[in-house]
N, CA, C and O atoms as a DFTB+ gen file, in Angstrom:
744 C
 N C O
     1  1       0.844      -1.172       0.000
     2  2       0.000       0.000       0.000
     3  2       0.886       1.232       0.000
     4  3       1.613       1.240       0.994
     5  1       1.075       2.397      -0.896
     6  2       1.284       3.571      -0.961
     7  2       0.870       4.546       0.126
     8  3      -0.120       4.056       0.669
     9  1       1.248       5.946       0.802
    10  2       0.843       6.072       1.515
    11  2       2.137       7.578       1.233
    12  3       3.365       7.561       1.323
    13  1       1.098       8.833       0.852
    14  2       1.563      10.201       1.114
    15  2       1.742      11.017       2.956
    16  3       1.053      11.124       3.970
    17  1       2.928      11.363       2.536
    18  2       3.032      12.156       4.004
    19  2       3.267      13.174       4.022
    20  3       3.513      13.515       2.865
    21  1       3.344      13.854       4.584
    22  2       3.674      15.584       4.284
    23  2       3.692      16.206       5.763
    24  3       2.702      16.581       6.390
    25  1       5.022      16.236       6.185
    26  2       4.976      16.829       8.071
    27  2       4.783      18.146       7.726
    28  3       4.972      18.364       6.529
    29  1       4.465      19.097       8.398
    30  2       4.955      20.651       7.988
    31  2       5.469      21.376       9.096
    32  3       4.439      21.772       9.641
    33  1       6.350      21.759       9.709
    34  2       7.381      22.456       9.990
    35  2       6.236      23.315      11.340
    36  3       5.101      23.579      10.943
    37  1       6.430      23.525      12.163
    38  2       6.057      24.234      13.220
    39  2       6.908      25.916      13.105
    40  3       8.134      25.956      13.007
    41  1       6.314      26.824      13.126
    42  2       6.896      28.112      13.180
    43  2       7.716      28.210      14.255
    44  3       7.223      27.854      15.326
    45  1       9.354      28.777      14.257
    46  2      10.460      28.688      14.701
    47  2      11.003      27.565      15.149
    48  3      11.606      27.545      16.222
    49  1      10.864      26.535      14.417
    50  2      11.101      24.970      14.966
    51  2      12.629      24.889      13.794
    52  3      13.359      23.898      13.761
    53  1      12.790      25.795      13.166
    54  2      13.928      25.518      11.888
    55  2      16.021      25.276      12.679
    56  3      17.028      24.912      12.073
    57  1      15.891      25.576      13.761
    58  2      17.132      25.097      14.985
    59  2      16.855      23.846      14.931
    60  3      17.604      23.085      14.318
    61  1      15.696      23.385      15.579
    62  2      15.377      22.090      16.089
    63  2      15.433      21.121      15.064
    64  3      15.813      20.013      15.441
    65  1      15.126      21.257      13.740
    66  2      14.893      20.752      12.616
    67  2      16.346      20.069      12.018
    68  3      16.691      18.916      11.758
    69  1      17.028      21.447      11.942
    70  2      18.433      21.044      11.842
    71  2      19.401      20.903      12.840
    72  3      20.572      21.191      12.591
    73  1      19.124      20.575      13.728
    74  2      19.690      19.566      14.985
    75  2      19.682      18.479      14.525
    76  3      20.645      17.814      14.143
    77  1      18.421      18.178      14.528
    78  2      18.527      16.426      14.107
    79  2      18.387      16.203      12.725
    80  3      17.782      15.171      12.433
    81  1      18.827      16.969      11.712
    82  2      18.798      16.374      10.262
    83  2      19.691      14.963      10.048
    84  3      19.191      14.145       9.276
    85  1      20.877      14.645      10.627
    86  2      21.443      13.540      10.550
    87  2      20.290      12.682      10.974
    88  3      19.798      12.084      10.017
    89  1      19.655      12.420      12.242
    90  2      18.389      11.452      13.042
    91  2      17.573      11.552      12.113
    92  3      16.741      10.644      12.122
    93  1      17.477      12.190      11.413
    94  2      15.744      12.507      10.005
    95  2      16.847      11.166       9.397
    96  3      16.680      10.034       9.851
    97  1      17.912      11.425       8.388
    98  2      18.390      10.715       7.575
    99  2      18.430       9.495       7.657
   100  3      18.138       8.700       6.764
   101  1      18.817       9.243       8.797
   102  2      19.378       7.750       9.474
   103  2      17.993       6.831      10.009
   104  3      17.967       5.611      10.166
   105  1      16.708       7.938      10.266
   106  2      15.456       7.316      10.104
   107  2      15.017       6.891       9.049
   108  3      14.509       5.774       8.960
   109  1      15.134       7.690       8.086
   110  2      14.577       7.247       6.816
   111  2      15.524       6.299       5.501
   112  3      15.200       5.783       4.432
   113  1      16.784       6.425       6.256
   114  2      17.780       5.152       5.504
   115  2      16.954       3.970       5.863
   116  3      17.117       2.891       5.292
   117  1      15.946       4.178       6.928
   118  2      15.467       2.445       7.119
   119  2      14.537       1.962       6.693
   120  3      14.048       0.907       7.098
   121  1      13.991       2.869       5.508
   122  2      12.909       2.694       4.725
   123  2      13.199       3.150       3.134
   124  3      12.356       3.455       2.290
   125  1      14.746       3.095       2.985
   126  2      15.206       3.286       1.396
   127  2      14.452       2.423       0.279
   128  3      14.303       2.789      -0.887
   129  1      13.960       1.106       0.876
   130  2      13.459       0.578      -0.210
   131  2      11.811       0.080      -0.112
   132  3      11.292      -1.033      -0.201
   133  1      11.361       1.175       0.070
   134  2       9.712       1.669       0.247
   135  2       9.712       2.839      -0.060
   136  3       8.687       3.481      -0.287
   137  1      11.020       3.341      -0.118
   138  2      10.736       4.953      -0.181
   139  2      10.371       5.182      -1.907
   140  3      11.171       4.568      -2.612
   141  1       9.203       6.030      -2.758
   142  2       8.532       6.506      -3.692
   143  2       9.596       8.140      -4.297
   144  3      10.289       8.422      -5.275
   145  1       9.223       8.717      -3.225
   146  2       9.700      10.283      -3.283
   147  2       9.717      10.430      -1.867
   148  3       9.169       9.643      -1.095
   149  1      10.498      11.678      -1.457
   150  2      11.015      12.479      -0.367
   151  2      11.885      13.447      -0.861
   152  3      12.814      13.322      -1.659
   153  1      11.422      14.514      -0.232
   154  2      12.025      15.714       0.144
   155  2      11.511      16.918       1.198
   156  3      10.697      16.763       2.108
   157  1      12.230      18.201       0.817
   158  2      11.662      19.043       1.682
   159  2      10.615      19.973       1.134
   160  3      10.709      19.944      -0.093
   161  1       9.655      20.787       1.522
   162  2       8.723      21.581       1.372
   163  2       9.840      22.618       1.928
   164  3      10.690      22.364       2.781
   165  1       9.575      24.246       1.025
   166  2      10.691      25.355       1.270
   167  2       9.430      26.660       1.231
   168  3       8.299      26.723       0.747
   169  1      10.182      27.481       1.904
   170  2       9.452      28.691       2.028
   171  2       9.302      29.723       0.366
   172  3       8.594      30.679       0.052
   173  1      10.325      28.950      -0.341
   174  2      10.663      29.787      -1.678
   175  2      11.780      30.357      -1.759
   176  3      12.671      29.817      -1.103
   177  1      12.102      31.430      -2.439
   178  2      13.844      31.770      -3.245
   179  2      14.859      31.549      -1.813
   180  3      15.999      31.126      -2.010
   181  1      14.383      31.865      -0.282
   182  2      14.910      32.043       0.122
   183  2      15.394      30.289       1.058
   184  3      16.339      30.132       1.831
   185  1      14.537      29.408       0.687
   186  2      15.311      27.858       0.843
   187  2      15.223      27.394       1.762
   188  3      15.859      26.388       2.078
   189  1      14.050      28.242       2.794
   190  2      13.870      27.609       4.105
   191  2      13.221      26.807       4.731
   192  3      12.226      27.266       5.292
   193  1      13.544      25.132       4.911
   194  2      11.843      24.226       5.110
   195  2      11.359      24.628       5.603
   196  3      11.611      25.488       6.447
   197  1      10.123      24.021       5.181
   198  2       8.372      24.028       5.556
   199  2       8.129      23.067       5.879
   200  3       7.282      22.890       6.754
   201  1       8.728      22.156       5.340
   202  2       7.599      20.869       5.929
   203  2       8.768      19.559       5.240
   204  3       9.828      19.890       4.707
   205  1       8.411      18.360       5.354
   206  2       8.850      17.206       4.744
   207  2       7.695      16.617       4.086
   208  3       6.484      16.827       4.145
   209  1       8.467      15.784       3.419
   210  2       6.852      15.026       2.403
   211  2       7.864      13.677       1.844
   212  3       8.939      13.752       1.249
   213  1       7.234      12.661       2.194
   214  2       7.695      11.416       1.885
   215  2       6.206      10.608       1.659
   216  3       5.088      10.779       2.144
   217  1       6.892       9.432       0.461
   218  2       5.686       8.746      -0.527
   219  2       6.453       7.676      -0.407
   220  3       7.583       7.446      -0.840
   221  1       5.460       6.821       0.453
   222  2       6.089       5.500       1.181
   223  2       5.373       4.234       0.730
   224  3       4.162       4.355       0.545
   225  1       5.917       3.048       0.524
   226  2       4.890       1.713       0.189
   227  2       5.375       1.147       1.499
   228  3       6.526       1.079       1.929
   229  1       4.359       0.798       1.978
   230  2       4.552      -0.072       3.321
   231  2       2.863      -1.055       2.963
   232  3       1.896      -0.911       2.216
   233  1       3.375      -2.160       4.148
   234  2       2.233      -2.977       4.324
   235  2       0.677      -2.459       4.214
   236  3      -0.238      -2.657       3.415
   237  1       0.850      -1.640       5.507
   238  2      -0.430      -1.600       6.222
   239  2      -0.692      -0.133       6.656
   240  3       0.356       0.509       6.726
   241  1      -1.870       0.606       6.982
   242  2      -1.988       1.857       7.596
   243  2      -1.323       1.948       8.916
   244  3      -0.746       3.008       9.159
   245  1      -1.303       0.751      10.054
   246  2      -0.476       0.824      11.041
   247  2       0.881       1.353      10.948
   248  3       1.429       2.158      11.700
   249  1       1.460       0.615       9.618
   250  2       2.665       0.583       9.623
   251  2       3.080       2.072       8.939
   252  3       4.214       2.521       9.106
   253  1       2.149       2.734       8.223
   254  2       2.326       4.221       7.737
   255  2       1.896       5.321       8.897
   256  3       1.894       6.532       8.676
   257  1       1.589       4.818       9.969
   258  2       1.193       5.875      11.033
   259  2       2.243       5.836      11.659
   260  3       2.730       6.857      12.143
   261  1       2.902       4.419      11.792
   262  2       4.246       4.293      12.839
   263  2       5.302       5.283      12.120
   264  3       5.826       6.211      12.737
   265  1       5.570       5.005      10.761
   266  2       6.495       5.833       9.925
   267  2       6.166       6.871      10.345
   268  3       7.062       7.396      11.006
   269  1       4.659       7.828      10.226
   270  2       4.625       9.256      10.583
   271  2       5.190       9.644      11.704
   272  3       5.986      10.566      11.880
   273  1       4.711       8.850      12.501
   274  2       4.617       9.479      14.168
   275  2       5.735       8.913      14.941
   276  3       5.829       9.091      16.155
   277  1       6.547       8.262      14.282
   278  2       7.897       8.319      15.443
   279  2       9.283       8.772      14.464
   280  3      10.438       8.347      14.493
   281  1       8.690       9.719      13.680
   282  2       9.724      10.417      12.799
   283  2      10.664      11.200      13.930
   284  3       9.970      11.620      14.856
   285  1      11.853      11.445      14.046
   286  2      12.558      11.767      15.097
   287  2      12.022      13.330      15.259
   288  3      11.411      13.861      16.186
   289  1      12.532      13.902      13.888
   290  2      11.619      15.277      13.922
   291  2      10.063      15.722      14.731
   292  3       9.809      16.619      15.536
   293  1       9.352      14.835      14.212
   294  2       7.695      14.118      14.708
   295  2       7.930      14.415      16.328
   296  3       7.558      15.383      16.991
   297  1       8.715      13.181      16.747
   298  2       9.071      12.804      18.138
   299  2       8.943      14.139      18.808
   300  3       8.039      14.495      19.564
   301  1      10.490      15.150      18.226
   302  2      10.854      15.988      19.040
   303  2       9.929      17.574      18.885
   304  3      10.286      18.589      19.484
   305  1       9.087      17.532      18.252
   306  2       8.470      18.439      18.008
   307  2       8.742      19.801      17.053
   308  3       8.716      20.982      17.400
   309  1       8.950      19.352      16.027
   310  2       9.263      19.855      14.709
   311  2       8.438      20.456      13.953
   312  3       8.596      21.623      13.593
   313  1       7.089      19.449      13.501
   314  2       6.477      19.521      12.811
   315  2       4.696      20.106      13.831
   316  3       4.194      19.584      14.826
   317  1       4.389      20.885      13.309
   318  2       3.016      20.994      13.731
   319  2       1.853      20.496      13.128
   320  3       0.836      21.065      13.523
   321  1       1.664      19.531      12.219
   322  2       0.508      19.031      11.556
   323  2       1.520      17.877      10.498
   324  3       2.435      18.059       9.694
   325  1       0.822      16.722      10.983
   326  2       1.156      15.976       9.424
   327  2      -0.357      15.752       8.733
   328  3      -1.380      15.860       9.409
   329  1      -0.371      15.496       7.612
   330  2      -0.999      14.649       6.739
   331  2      -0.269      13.874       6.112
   332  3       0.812      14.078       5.561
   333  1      -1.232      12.450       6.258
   334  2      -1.171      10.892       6.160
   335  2      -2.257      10.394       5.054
   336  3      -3.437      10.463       5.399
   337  1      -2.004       9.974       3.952
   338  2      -3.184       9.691       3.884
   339  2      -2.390       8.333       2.491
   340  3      -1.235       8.371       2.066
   341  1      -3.342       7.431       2.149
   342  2      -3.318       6.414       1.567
   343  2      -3.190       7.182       0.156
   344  3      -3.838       8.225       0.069
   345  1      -2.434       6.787      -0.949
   346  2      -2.055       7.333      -2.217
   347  2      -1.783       5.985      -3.217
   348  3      -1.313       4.903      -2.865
   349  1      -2.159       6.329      -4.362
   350  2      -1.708       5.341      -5.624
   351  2      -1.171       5.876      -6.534
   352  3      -1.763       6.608      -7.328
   353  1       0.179       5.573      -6.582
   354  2       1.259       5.961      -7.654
   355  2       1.002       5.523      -9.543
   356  3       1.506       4.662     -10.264
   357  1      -0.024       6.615      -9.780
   358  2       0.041       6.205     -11.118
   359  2       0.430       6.441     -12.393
   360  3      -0.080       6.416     -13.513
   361  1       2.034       6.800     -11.641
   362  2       3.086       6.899     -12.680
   363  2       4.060       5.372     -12.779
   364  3       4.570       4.971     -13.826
   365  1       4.168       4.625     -11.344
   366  2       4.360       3.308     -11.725
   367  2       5.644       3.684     -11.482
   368  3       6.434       2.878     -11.975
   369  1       6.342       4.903     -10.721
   370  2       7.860       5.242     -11.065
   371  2       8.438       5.635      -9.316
   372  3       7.564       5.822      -8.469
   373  1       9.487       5.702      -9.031
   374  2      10.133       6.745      -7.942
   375  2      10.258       7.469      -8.808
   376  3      10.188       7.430     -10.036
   377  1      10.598       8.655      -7.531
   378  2      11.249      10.127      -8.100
   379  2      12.691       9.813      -8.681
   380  3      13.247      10.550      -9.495
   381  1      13.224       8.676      -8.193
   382  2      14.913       8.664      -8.894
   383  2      14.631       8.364     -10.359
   384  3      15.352       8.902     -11.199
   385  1      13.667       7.570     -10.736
   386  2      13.531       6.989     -12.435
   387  2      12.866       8.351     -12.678
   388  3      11.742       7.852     -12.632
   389  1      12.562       9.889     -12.938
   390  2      12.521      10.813     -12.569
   391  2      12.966      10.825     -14.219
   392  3      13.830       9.949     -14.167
   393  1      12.931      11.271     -15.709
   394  2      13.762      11.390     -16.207
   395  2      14.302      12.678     -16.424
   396  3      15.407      12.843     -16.941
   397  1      13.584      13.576     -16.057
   398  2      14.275      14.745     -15.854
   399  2      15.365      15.349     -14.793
   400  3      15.834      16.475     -14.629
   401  1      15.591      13.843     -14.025
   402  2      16.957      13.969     -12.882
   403  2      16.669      14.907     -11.561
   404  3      15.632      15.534     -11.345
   405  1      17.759      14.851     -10.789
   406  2      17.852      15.638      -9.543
   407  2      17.683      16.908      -9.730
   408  3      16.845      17.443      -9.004
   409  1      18.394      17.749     -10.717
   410  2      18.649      18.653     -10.288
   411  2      18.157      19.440     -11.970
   412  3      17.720      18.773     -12.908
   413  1      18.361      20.911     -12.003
   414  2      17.239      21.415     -13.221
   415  2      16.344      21.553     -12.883
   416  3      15.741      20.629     -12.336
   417  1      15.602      23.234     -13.098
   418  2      13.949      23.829     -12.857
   419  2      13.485      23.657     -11.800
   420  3      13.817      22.710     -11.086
   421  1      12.883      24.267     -11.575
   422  2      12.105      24.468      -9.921
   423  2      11.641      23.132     -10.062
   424  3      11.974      22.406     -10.999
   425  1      10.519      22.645      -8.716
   426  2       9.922      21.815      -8.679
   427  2       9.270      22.040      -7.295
   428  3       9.836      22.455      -6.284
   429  1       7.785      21.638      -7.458
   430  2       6.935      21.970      -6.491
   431  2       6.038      20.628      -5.843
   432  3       6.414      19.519      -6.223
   433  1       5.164      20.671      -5.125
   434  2       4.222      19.828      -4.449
   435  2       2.937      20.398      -4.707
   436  3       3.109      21.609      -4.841
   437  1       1.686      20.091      -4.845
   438  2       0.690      20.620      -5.586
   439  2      -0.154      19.321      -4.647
   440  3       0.149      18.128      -4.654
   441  1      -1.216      19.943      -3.913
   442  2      -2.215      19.087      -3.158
   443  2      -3.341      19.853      -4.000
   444  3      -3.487      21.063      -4.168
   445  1      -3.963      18.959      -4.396
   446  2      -5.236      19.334      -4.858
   447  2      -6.535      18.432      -3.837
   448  3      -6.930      17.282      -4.027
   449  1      -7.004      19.457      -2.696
   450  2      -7.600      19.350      -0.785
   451  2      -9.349      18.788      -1.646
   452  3      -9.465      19.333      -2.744
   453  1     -10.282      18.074      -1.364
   454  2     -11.494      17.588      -1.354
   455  2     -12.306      16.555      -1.440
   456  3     -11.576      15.737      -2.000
   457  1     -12.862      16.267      -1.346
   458  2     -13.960      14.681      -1.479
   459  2     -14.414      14.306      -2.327
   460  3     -14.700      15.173      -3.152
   461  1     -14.640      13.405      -2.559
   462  2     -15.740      12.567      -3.454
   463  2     -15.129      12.738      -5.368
   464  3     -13.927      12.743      -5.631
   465  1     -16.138      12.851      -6.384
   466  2     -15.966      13.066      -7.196
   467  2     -15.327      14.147      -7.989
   468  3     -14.647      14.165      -9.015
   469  1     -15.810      15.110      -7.099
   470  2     -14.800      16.358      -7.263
   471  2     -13.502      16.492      -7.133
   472  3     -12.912      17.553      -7.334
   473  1     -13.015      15.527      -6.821
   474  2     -11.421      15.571      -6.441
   475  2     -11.059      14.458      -6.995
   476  3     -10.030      14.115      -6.413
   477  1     -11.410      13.468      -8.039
   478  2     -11.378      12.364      -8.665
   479  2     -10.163      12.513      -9.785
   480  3     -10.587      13.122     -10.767
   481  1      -8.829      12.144      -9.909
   482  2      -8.200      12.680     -11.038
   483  2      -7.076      11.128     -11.339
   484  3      -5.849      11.092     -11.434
   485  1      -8.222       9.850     -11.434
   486  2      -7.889       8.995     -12.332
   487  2      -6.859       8.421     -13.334
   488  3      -6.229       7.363     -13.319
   489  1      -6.891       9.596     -14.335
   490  2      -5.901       9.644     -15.148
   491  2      -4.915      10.825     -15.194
   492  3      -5.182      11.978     -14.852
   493  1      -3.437      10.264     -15.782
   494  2      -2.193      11.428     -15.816
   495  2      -2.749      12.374     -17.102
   496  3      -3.128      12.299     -18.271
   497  1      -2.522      13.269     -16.059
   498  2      -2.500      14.974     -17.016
   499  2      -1.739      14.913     -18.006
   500  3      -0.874      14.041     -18.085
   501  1      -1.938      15.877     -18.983
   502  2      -1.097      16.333     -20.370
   503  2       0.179      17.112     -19.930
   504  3       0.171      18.118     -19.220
   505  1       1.272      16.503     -20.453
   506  2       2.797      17.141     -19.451
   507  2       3.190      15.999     -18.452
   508  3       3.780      16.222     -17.395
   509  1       2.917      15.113     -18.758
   510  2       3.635      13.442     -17.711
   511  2       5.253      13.730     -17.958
   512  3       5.977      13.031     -17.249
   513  1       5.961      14.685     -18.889
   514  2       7.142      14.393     -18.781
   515  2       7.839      15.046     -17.715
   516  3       9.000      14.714     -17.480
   517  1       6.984      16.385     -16.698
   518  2       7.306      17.204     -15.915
   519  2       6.696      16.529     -14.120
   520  3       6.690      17.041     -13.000
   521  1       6.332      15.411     -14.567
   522  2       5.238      14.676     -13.428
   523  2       6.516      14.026     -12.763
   524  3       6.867      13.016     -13.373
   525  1       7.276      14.328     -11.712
   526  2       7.776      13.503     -10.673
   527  2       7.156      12.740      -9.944
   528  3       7.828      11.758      -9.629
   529  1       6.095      12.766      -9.511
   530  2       5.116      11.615      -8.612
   531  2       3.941      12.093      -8.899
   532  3       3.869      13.147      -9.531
   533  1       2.915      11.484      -8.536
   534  2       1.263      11.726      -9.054
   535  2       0.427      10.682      -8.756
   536  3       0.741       9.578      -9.201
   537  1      -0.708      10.804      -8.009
   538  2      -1.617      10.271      -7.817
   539  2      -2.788      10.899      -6.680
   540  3      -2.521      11.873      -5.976
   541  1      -4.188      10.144      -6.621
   542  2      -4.883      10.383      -5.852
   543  2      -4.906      10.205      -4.338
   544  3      -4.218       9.222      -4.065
   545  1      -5.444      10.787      -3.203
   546  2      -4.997      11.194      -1.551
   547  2      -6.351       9.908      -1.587
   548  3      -7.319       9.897      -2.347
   549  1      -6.005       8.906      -0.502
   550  2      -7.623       8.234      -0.757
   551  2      -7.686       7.747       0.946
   552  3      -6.746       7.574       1.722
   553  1      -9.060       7.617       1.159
   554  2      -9.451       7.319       2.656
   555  2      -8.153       5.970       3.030
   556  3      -7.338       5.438       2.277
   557  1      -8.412       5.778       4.400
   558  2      -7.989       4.878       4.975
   559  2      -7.835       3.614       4.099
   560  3      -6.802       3.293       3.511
   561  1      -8.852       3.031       4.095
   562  2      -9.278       1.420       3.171
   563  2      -9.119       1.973       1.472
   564  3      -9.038       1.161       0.551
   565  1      -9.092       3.441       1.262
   566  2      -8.770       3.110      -0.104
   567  2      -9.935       3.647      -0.885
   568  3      -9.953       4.044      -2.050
   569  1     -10.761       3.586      -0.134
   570  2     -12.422       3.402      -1.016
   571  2     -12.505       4.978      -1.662
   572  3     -12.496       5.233      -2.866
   573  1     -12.593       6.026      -0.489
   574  2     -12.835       7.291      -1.035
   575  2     -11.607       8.186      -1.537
   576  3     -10.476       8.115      -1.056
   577  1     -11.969       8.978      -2.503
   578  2     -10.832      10.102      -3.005
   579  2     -11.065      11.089      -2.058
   580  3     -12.160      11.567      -1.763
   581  1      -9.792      11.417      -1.518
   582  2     -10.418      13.017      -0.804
   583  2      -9.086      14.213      -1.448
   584  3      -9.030      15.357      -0.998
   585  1      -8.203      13.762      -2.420
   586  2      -7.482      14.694      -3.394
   587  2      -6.959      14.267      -4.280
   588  3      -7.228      13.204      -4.840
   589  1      -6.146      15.010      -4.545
   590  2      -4.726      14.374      -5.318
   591  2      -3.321      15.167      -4.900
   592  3      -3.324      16.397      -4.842
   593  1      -2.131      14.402      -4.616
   594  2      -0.514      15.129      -4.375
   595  2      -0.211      14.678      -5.622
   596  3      -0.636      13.700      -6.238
   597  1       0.644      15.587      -5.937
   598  2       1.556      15.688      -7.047
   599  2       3.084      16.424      -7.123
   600  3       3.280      17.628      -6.959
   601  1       3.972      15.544      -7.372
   602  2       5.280      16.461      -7.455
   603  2       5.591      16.818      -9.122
   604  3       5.394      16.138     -10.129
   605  1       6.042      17.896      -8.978
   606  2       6.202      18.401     -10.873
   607  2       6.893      19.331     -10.919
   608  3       6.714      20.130     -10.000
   609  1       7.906      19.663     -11.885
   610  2       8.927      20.427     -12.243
   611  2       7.713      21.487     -12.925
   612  3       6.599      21.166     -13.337
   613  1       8.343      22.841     -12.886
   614  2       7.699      23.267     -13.802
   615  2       8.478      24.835     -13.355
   616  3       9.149      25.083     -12.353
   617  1       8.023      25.917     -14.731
   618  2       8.678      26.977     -14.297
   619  2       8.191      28.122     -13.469
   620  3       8.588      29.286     -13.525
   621  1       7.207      27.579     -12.639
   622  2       6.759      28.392     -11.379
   623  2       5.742      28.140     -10.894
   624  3       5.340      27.265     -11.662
   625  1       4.706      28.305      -9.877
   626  2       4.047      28.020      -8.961
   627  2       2.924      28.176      -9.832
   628  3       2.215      27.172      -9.752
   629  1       2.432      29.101     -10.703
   630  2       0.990      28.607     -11.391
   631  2       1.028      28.112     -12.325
   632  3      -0.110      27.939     -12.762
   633  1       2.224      27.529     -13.319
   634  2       2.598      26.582     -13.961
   635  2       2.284      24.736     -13.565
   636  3       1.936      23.774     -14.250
   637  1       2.703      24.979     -11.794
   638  2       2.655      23.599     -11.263
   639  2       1.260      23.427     -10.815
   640  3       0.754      22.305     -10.861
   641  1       0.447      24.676     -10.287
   642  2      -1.094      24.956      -9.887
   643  2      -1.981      23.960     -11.102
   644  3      -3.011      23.290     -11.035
   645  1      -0.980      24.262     -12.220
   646  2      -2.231      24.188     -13.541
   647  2      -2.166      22.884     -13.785
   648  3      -3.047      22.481     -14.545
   649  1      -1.081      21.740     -13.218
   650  2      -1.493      20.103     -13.336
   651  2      -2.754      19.993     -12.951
   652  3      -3.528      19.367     -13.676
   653  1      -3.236      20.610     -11.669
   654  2      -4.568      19.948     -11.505
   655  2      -5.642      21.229     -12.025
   656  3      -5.311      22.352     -12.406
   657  1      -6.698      20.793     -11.930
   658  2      -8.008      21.238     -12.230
   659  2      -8.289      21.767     -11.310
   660  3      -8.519      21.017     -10.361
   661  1      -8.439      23.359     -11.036
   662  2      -8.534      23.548      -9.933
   663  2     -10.186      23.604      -9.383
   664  3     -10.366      22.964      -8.346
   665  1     -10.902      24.009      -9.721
   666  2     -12.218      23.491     -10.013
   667  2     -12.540      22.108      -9.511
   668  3     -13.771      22.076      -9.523
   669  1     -12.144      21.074      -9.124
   670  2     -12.841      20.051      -8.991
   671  2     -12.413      19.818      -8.133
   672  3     -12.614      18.677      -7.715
   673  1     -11.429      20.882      -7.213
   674  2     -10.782      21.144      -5.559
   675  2     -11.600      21.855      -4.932
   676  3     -12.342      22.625      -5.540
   677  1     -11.628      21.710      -3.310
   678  2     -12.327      22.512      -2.891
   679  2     -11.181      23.619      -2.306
   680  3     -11.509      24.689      -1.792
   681  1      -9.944      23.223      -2.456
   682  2      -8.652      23.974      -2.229
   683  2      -7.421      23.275      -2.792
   684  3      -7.153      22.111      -2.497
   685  1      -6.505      24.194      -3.805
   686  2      -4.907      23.961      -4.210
   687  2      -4.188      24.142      -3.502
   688  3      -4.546      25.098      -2.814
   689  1      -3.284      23.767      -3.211
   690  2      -1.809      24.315      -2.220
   691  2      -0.668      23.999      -3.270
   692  3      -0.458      22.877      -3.729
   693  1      -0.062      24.981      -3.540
   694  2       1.585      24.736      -4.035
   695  2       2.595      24.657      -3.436
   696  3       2.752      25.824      -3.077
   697  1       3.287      24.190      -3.117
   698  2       4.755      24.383      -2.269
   699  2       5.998      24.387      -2.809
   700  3       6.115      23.557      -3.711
   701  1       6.986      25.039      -2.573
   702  2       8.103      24.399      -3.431
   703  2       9.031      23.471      -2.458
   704  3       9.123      23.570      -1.234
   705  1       9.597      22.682      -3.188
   706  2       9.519      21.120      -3.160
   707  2      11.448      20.888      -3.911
   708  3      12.030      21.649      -4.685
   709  1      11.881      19.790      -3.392
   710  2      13.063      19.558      -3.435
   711  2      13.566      18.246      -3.662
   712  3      13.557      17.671      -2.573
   713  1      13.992      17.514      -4.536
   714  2      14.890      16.342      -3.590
   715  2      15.346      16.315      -2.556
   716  3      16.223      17.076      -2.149
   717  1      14.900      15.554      -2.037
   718  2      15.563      14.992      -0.964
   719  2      16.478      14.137      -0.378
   720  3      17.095      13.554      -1.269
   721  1      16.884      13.764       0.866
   722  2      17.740      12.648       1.510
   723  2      19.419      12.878       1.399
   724  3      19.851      13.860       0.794
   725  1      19.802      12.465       1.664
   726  2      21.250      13.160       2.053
   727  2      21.718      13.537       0.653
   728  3      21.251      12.978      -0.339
   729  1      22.525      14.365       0.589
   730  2      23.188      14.819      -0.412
   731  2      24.297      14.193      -0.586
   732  3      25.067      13.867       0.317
   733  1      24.493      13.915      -2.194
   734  2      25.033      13.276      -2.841
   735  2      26.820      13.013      -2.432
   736  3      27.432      14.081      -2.391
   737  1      27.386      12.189      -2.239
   738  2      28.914      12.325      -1.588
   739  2      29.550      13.031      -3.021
   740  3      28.992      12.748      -4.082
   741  1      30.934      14.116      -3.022
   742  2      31.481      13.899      -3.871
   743  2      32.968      12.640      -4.140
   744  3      33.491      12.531      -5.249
C-alpha cells in the first residue's frame, strides 16, 4: 500500500529541525526501499523548510502511522501538523527513475484538498514528462478520493497549480519542493 506524508514544519522549529537532520536521515535510511519520493517543502527563493513530504509503500496503515509518528523530527516536536493519507502511484515510477533527474527547474508539491468526485483525477494529465510523482490522496481502506498530491517540475508556482483542475478542488496548495535525503557524496 502507498501512503503520502507531508509533516509541515512548526513556526520557529527551523534550529530544532536542523539539529537532528542527521536522526531525520538515518530514520529514513530504514525505509530506502519503500521509499517513492522524499524531500523538503521550502518557504521559496529564500530555501527555508516548511515541511517534509515522503511517498512510502509499506504494508499496512499501522505501519504508515508508525512511519509518521515516530519520525525523530515528529518525536521531538518539529512539525506541527502531518498529513497521512493512503495514495496510488500512477506513474508506476520513484522520483529517482525521474527522467528529468535531480537537479534542473524548480519543482513543487501541488495538493489538490477535497472529497468525493470532485477531487477524482484517475488519469495522468497532459505534461507526464514534468510529473515527478502523481496520484490520488484516498481514505484509509482506499475506497474514497479526498485529493490528489503531485510532485512536478515546472517553471513556477501557477505553472505547477495548472497540473490539476482547480475546479474540482475545494482547495490547491503549491509548495516548493526539493529532492531529498542526504546529499550526494562527492
Amino acid at each position: 500500500m502507498e501512503f503520502f506524508c507531508h509533516h509541515r514544519d512548526r513556526p520557529g522549529s527551523l534550529p530544532l529541525r536542523e539539529e537532528l537532520l542527521e536522526e531525520h536521515w538515518s530514520y529514513m535510511d530504514r525505509y530506502a526501499s519503500e521509499m517513492i519520493a522524499r524531500g523538503p517543502t521550502m518557504s521559496g527563493p529564500d530555501g527555508v523548510p516548511t515541511g517534509s513530504v515522503h511517498i512510502v509503500d509499506l504494508a499496512t496503515p499501522a505501519a504508515a502511522r508508525a512511519f509518521a509518528f515516530d519520525e525523530p523530527g515528529y518525536q521531538a516536536g518539529v512539525y506541527r501538523d502531518v498529513l497521512l493519507r493512503r495514495w496510488r502511484n500512477l506513474l508506476g515510477r520513484t522520483m529517482w527513475e525521474f527522467p528529468g533527474g535531480r537537479t534542473g527547474g524548480d519543482r513543487f508539491l501541488v495538493l489538490g484538498l477535497g472529497a468525493g468526485e470532485a477531487a477524482a483525477e484517475d488519469t495522468v494529465p497532459p505534461g507526464r514528462d514534468e510529473l515527478i510523482a502523481y496520484g490520488p490522496l484516498l481514505s484509509d481502506d482506499g475506497s474514497v478520493r479526498l485529493g490528489t498530491a503531485a510532485l512536478v517540475r515546472a517553471p513556477g508556482a501557477d505553472a505547477a497549480r495548472a497540473v490539476l483542475d482547480a475546479d474540482r478542488y475545494a482547495d490547491v496548495e503549491v509548495h516548493p519542493w526539493q529532492f531529498g535525503g542526504r546529499p550526494p557524496t562527492a
